[in-house]
Phi, psi and omega in degrees: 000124185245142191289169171242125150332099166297140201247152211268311199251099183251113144126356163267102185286317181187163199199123193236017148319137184250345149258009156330123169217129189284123196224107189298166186254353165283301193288346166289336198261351162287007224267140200254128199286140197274165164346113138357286192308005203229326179313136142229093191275179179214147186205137189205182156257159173199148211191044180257161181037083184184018186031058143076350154323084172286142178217140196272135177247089197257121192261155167095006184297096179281132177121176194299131177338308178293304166326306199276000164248345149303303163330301205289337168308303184312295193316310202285334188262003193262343175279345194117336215226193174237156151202243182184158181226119165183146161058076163057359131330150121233135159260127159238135197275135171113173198262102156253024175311297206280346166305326195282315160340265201290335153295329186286326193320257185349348188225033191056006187285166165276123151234154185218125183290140184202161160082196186289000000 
């Protein structure tokens, strides 16, 4: 049985950048989730790639995965609806904008509304 050897630089073949600095992908994942008072979120409708399907989409989330999918629960149970969460997204399916709103209001976060 032979161990397999982990590789120092993983998924980088060559870099001829002369201020290259190789940033493990393990140490990304630590980001630490700010405040309610410190969120700046967006919250909007949107139905592009979606077969005309509107879904309220709230953008701009800083922090650790599990916070933004406890948002997205909290969120999902006060509409009503299903929708998904991943890479600083929330999806809600249906037009719940200004109810998303007005619960982030309630709950100190900064929102700013866009699109239709």
């Amino acid at each position: 049985m032979s161990k397999q050897k982990k590789q120092r630089f993983e998924g980088i073949v060559y870099s001829t950048a002369s201020d290259f600095d190789y940033v493990d992908s393990e140490g990304a994942a630590d980001l630490d989730t700010l405040p309610n008072e410190k969120q700046k979120l967006k919250v909007g409708l949107d139905k592009k790639a979606r077969k005309g399907k509107v879904v309220t989409l709230v953008t701009g989330f800083v922090g650790q995965d599990e916070d933004l999918q406890a948002l997205a629960k909290v969120l999902k149970q006060k509409c009503g609806v299903g929708g998904s969460a991943k890479e600083g997204e929330i999806l809600i399916q249906g037009d719940f904008k200004e109810k998303i709103i007005q619960y982030l209001l309630s709950e100190k976060y900064q929102v700013k509304s866009f699109g239709g």
